[in-house]
KEMARGU-974245 format. One record per residue (C-alpha): chain; x, y, z. Coordinates in nm, 4 decimals. Last residue first. Layout:
N
ATOM  mimar         u         v         w
ATOM      A         X         Y         Z
...
This chain:
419
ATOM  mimar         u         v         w
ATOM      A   17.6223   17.4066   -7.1510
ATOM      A   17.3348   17.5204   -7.3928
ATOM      A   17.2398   17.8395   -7.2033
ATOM      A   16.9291   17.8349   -6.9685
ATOM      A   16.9787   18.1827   -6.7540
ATOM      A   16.9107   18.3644   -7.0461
ATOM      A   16.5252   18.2445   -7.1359
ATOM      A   16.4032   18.4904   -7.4687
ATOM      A   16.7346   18.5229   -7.6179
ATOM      A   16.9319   18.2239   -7.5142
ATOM      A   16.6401   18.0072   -7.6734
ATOM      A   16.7010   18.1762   -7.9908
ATOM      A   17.1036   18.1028   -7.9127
ATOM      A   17.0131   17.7469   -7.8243
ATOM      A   16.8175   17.6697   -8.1181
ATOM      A   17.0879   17.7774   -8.3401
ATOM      A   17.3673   17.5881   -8.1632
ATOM      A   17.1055   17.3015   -8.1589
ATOM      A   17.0941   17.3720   -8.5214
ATOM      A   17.5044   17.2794   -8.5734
ATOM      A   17.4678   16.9550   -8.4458
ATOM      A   17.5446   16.9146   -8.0506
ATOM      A   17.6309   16.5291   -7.9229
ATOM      A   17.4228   16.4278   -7.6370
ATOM      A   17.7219   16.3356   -7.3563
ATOM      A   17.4920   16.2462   -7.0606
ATOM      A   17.5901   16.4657   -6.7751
ATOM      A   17.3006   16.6224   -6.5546
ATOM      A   17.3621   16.9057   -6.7486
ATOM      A   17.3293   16.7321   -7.0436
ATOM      A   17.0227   16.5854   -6.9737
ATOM      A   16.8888   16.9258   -6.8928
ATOM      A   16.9444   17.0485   -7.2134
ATOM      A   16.7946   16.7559   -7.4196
ATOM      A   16.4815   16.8391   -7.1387
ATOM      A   16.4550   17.1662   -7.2820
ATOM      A   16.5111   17.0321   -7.6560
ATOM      A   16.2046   16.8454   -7.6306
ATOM      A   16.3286   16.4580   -7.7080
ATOM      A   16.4699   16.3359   -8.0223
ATOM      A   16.8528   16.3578   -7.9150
ATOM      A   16.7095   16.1057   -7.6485
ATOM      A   16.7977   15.8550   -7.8252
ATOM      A   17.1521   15.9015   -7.9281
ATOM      A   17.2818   15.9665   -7.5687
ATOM      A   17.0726   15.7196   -7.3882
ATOM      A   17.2216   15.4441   -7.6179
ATOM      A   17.5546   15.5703   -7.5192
ATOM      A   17.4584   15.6065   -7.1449
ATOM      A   17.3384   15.2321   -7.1957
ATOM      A   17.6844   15.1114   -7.3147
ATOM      A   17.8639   15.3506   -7.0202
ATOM      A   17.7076   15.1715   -6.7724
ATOM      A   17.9236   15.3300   -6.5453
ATOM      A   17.7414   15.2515   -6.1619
ATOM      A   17.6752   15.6322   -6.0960
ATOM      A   17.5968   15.7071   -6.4624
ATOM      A   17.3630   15.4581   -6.5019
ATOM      A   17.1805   15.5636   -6.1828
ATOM      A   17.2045   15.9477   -6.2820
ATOM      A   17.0474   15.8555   -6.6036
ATOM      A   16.7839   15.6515   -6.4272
ATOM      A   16.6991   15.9596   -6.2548
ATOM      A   16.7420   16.1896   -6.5566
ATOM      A   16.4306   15.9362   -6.6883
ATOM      A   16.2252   15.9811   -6.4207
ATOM      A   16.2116   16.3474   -6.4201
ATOM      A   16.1439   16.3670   -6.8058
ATOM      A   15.8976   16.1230   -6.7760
ATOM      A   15.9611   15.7572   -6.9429
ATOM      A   15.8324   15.7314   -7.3291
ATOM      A   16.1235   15.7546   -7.5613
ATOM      A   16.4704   15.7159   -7.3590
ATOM      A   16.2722   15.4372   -7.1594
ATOM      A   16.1916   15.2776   -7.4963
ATOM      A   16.5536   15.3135   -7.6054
ATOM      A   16.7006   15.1499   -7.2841
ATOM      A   16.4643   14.8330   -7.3464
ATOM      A   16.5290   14.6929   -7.6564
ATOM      A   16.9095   14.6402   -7.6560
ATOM      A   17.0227   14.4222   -7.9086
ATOM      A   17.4117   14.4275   -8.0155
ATOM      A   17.5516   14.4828   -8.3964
ATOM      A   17.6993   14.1238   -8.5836
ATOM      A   17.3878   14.1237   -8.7870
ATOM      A   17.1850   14.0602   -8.4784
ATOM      A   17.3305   13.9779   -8.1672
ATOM      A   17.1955   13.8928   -7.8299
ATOM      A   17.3666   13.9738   -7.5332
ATOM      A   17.1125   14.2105   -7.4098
ATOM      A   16.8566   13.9020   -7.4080
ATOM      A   17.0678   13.7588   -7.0898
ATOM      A   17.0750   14.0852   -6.9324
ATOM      A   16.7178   14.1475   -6.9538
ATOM      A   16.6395   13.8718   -6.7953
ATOM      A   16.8802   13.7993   -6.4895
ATOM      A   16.7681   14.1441   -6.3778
ATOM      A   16.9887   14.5133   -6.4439
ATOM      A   16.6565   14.6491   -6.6373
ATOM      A   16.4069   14.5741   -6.3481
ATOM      A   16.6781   14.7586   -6.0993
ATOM      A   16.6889   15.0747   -6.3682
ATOM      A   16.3249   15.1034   -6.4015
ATOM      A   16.2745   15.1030   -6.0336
ATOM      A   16.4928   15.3966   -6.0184
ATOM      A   16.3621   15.5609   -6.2112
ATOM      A   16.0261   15.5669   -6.1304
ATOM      A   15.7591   15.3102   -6.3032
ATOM      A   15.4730   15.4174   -6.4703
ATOM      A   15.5804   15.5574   -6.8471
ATOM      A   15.8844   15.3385   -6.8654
ATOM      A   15.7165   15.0186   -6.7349
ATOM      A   15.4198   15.0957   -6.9894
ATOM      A   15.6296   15.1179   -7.2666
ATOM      A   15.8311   14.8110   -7.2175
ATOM      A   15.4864   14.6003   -7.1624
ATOM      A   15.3611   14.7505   -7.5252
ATOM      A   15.6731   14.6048   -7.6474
ATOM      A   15.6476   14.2821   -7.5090
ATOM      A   15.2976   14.2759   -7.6127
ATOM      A   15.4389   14.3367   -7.9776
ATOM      A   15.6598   14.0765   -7.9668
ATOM      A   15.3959   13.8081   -7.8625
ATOM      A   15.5912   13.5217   -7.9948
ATOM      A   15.5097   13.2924   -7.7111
ATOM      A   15.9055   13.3158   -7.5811
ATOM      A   15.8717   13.6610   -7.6367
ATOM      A   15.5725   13.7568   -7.4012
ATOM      A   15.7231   13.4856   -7.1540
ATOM      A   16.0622   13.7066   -7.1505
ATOM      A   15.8617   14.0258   -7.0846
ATOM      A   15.6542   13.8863   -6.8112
ATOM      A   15.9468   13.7335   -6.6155
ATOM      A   16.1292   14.0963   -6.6794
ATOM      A   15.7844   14.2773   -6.5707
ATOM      A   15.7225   14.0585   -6.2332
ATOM      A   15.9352   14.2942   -6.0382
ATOM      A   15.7119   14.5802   -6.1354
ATOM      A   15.4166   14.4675   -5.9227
ATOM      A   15.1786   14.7549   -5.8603
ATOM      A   15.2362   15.0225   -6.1569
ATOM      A   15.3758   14.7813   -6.3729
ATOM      A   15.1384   14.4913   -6.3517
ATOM      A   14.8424   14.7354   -6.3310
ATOM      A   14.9419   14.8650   -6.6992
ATOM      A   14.9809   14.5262   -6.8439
ATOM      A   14.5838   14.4274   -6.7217
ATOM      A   14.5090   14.8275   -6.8511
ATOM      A   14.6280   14.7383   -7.1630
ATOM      A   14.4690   14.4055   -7.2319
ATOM      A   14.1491   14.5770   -7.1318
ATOM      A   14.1908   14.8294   -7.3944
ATOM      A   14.2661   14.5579   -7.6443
ATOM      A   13.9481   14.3548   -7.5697
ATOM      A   13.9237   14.2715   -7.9149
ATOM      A   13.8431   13.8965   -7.7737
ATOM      A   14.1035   13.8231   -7.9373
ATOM      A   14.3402   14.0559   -7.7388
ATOM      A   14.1840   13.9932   -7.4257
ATOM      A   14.2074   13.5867   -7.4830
ATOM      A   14.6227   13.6749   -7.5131
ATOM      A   14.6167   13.9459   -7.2187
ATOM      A   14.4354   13.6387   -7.0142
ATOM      A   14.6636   13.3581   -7.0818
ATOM      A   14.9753   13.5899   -7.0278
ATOM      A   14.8646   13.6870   -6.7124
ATOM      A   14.8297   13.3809   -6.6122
ATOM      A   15.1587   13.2424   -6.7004
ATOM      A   15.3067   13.5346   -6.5091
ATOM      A   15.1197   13.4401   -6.2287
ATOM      A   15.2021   13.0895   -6.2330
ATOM      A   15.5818   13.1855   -6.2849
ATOM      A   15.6168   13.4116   -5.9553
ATOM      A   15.4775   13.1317   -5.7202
ATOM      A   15.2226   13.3091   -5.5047
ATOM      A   15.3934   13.5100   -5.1896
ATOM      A   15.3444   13.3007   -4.8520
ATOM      A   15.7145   13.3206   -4.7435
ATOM      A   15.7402   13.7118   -4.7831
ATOM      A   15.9499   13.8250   -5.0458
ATOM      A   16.2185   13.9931   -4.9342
ATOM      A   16.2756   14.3785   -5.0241
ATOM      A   16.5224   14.5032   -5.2797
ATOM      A   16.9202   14.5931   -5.1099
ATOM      A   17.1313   14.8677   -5.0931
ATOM      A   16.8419   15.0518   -4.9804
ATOM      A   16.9186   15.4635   -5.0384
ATOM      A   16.5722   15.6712   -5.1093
ATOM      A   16.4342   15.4498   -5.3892
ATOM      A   16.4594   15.1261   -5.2168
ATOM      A   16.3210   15.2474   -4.8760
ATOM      A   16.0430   15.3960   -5.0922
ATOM      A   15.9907   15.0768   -5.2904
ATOM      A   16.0137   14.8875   -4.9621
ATOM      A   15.7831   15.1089   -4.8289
ATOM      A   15.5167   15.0851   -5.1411
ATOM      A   15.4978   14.6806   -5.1347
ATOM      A   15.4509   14.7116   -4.7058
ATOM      A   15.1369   14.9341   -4.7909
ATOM      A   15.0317   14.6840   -5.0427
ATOM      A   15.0639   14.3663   -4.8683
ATOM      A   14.9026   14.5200   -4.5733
ATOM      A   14.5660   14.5739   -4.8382
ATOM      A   14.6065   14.2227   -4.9437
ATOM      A   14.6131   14.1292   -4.5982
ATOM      A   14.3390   14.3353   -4.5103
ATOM      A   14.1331   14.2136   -4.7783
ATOM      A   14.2428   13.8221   -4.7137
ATOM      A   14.1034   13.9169   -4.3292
ATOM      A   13.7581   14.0481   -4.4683
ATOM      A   13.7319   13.7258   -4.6379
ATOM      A   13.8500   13.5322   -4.2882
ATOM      A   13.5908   13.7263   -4.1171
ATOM      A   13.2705   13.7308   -4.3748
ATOM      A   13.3455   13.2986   -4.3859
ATOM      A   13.3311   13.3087   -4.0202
ATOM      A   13.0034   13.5402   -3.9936
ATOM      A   12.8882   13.2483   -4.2404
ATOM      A   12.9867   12.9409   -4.0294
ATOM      A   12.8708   13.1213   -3.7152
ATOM      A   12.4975   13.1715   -3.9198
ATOM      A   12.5247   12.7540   -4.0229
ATOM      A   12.5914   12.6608   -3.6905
ATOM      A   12.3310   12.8688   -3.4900
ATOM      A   12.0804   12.6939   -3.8200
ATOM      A   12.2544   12.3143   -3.7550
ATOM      A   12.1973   12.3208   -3.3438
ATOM      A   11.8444   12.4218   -3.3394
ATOM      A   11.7540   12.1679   -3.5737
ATOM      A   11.9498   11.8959   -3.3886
ATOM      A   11.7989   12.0354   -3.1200
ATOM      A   11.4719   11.9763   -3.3024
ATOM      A   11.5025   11.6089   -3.3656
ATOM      A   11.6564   11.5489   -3.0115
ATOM      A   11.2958   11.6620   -2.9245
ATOM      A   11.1290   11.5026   -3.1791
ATOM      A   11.3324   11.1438   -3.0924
ATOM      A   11.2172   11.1931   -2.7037
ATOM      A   10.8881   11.2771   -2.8192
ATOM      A   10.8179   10.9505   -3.0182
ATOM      A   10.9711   10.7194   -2.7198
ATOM      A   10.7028   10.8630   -2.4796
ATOM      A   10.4076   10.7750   -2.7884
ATOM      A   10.5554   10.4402   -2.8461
ATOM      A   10.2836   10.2230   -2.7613
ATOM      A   10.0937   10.2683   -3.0644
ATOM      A   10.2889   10.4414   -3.3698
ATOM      A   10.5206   10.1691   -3.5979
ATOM      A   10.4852   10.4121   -3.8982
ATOM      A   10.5668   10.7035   -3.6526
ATOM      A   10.8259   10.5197   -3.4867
ATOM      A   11.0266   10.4280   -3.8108
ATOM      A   10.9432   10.7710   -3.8988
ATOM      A   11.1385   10.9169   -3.6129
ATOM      A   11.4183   10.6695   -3.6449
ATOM      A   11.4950   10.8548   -4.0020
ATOM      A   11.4472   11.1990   -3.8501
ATOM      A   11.6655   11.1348   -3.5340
ATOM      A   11.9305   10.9949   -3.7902
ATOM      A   11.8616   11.2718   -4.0576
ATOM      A   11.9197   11.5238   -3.7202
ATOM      A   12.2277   11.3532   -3.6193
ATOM      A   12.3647   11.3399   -3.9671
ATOM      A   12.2836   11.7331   -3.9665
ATOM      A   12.4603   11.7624   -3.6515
ATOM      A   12.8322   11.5898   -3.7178
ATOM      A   12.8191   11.7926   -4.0906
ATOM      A   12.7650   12.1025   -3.8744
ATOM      A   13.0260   11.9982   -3.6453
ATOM      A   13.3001   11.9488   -3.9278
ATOM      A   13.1885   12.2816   -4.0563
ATOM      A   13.2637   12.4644   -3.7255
ATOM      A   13.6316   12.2890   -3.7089
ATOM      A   13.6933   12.4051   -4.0225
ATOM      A   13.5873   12.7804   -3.9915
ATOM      A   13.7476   12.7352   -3.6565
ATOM      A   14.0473   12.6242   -3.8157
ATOM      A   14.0080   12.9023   -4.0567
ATOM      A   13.9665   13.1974   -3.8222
ATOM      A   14.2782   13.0507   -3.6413
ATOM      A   14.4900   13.0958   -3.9590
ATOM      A   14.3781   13.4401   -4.0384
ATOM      A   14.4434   13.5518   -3.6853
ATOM      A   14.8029   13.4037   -3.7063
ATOM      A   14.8422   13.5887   -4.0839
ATOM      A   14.6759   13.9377   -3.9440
ATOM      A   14.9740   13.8991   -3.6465
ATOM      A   15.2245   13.8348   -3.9003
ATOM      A   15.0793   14.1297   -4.1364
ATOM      A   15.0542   14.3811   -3.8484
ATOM      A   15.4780   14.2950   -3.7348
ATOM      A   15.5589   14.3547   -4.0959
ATOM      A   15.3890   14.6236   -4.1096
ATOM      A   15.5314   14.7809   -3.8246
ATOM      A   15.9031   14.7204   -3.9216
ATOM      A   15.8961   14.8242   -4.2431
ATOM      A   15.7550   15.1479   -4.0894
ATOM      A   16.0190   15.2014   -3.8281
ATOM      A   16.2640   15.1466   -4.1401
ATOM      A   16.1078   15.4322   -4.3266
ATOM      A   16.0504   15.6322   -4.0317
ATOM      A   16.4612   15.6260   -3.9699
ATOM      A   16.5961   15.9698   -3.8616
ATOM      A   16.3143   16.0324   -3.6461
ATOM      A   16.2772   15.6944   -3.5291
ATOM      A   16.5929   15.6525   -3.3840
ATOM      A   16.5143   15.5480   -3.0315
ATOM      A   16.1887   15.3446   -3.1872
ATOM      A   16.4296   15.1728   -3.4882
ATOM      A   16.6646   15.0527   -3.1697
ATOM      A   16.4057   14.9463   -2.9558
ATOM      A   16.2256   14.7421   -3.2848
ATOM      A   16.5827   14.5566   -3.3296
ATOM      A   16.5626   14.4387   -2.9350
ATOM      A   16.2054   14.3044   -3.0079
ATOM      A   16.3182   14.1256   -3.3261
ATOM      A   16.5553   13.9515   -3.1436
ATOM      A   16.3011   13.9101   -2.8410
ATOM      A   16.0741   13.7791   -3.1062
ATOM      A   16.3439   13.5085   -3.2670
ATOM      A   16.4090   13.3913   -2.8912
ATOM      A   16.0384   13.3507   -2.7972
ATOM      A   15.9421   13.1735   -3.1468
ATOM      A   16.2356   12.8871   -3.0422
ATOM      A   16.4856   12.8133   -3.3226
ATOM      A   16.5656   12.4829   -3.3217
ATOM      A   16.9602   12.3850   -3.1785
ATOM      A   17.2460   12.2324   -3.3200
ATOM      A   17.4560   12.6031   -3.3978
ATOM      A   17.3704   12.6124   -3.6985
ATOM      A   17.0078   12.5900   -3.6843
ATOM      A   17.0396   12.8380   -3.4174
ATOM      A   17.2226   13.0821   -3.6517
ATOM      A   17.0085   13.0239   -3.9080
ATOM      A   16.7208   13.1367   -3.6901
ATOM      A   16.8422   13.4579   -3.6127
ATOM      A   16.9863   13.5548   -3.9599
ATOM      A   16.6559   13.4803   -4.0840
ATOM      A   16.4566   13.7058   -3.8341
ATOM      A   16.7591   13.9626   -3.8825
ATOM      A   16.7565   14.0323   -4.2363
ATOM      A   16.3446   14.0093   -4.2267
ATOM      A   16.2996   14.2556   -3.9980
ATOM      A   16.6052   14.4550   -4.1397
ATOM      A   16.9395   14.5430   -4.0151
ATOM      A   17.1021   14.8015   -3.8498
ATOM      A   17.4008   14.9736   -3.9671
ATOM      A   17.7488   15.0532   -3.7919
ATOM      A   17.6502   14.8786   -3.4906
ATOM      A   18.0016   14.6253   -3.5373
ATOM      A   17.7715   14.3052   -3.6339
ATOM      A   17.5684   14.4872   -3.8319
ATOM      A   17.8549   14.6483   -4.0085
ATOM      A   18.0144   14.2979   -4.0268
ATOM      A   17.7114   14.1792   -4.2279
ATOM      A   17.7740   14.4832   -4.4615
ATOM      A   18.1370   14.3693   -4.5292
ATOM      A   18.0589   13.9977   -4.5492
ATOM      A   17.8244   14.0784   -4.8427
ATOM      A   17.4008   14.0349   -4.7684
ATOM      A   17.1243   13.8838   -4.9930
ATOM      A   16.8697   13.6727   -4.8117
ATOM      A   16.6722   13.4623   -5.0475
ATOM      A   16.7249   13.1706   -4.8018
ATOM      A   17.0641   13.0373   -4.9819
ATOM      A   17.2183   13.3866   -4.9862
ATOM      A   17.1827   13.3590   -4.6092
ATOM      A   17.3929   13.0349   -4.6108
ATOM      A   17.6526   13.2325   -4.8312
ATOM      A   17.6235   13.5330   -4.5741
ATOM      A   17.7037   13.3001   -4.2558
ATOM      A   17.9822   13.1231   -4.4379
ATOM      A   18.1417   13.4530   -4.5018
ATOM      A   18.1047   13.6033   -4.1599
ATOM      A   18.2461   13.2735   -4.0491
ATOM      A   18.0208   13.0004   -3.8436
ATOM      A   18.0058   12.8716   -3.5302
ATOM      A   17.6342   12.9261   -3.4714
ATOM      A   17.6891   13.0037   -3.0779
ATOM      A   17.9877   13.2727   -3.2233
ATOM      A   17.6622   13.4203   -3.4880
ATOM      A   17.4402   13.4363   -3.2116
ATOM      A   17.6094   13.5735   -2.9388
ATOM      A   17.7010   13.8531   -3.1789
ATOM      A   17.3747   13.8934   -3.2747
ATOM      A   17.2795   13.9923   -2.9442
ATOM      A   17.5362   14.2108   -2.8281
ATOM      A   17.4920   14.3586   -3.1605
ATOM      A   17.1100   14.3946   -3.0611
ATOM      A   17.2198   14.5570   -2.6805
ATOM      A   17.4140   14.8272   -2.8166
ATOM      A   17.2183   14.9774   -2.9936
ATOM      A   16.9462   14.9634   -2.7666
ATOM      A   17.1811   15.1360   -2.5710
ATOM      A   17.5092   15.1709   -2.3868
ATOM      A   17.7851   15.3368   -2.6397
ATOM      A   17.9848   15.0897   -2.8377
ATOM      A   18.3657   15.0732   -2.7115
ATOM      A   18.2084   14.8077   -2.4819
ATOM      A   18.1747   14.5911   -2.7504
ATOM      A   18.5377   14.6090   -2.8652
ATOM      A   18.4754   14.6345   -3.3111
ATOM      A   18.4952   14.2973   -3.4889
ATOM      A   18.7960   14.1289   -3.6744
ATOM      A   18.7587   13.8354   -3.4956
ATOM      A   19.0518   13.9174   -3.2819
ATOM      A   18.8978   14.2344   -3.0991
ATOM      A   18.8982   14.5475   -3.2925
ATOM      A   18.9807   14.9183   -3.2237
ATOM      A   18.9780   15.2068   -3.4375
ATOM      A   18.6088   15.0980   -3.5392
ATOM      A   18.4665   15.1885   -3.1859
ATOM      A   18.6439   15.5474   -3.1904
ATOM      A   18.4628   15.6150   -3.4740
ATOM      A   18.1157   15.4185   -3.3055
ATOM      A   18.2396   15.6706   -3.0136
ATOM      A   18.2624   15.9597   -3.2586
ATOM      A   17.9201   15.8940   -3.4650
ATOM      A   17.7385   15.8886   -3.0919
């Protein structure tokens, strides 16, 4: 298969595109078919396509679009549910549901016929596809809740009607007797009516809180495989899904309620509130950080560093680092000398493994001002791992005891000699 996509790439039509029928028949096969359709229907250039993308929280290049346009690489859920429906917009038409599943039908084939060298993917994929479905149930739960509520309210003005006209008739009494029963008859349906209501309403309510769970509990699971996907090759961070809480009411809250924690003297509480933040939603540590700051909570701030580096992996720690955030407080100066407060707490408190990661990260992309920092900090760690950091190719400069240390170490360990 590598040698006819190979053979594919050698030759192009005039867009710039790999020969279709150079690809080899397959599911492959049929989803660039697909999105090739799509993107010439839209009318639009690779790099007018991937600038529109960009504007829906979509980020793509022109090259790696092509590569899902030529069957080199195959897109996401979410890459290709967006892609799909700009491309209709585009193109003067709506989007129909049917046409964005079948697209995301034809992308499931392919991650099913290459599931064993893509579970992550396949994964993405299914969860995605449970929390949609749990979203549509969750939805209809609540119009029935609704629509149940709306009935009961209908039935209990029945029944204070029936009520009220039955006491009109009871003070009135005499020849009314026939009339009387008819009234405490609707009286009691009415009755009837309101307590089968009331016990749907509440197995409703049980449902639709028992559907939040689950979709908290999806939320999760799909949280962890993009963090997996992320760690073992993604380009590119997971989407957030369309019904995710606004990012800067959350991190207000959580700075209301670590503030009231500490003066409550609730300090252990504080912690584990800044704790949970980084080991379930470490994207929301740079907004966190910078609100920390801007309320003069410097210490917070700190304690928030500390707790990334101690429960995030490596190479989370390095994408929270490169955000927006941190790099506009990097470029502070004080004294004429460069701030950098977060690269020294990960060189003190992150886990020996965890930290050579996000060495090997730096490293790879030449951030040669962090490897510096890197360098003098973590001089001060065990002198094993100092060893191992400079195998791995952080330049830690060698004082004369280190040649000491070494030799002692030498002795007793030989196959661990200071490179």
């Amino acid at each position: 298969m590598v040698r006819e996509l190979n053979a594919g790439r050698a030759k192009r039509g005039p867009d710039g595109l790999a020969v279709l029928d150079r690809l080899p028949e397959g599911p492959r096969r049929a989803l660039v078919a697909r999105l090739r359709r799509l993107r010439e229907a839209s009318g639009l250039t690779n790099e007018e396509l991937v600038e529109r993308l960009s504007a829906e929280g979509v980020t793509l290049s022109a090259s790696r679009l092509s590569k899902f346009l030529n069957g080199h690489e195959v897109p996401s859920r979410a890459q290709v549910t967006v892609l799909h429906r700009l491309c209709e917009t585009a193109g003067g038409g709506e989007p129909a549901p049917e046409a964005v599943k079948e697209t995301q039908r034809l992308l499931y084939a392919v991650l099913d016929a290459e599931r064993d060298t893509k579970p992550l993917r396949v994964r993405e994929f299914d969860l995605a596809e449970a929390r949609e479905r749990l979203e549509r149930l969750r939805v209809r739960t609540a119009a029935e809740l609704r629509a149940l509520r709306e009935e009961l309210e209908q039935e209990r003005t029945l029944r204070r009607r029936a009520e009220e006209a039955l006491d009109r008739l009871v003070t009135a009494a005499g020849d009314h007797a026939r009339e009387l029963g008819e009234i405490t008859a609707e009286r009691d349906a009415a009755r009837r009516r309101i307590v089968e209501l009331e016990e749907r309403i509440r197995q409703h309510e049980a449902l639709l809180r028992l559907h939040d769970h689950e979709a908290r509990h999806l939320a999760d699971m799909a949280e962890e495989t993009a963090r997996e996907i992320v760690r073992y090759g993604s380009p590119e961070p997971p989407k957030t899904p369309e019904h995710a809480p606004d990012p800067a009411v959350h991190v207000k809250e959580l700075v209301a309620l670590v503030e009231r924690l500490r003066d409550e003297d609730r300090d252990e509480e504080a912690d584990q509130a800044l704790r949970r933040v980084c080991e379930g939603t470490p994207d929301l540590v740079p907004d966190l950080w910078q609100a920390f700051r801007e309320e003069n909570r410097r210490l917070d701030a700190k304690r928030l560093l500390v707790y990334a580096s101690l429960y995030c992996d490596g190479v989370t720690l390095y994408r929270v680092w490169q955000t927006e955030k941190f790099r506009t407080w990097r470029s502070t100066y004080i004294n004429g000398k460069r701030v950098e407060e977060f690269v020294p707490v990960i060189a003190a408190h992150a886990p020996f493994d965890e930290l050579r990661r996000f060495v090997k990260a730096c490293r790879e992309r030449d951030e040669s001002d962090a490897l510096g920092i890197l360098a003098r900090r973590c001089r001060r760690r065990p002198f094993r791992e100092v060893l191992a950091l400079r195998s791995a190719g952080l330049r830690i400069r060698r004082p004369f005891l280190w040649r000491l240390r070494a030799a002692v170490l030498a002795s007793v360990t030989a196959p661990e000699r200071l490179p």
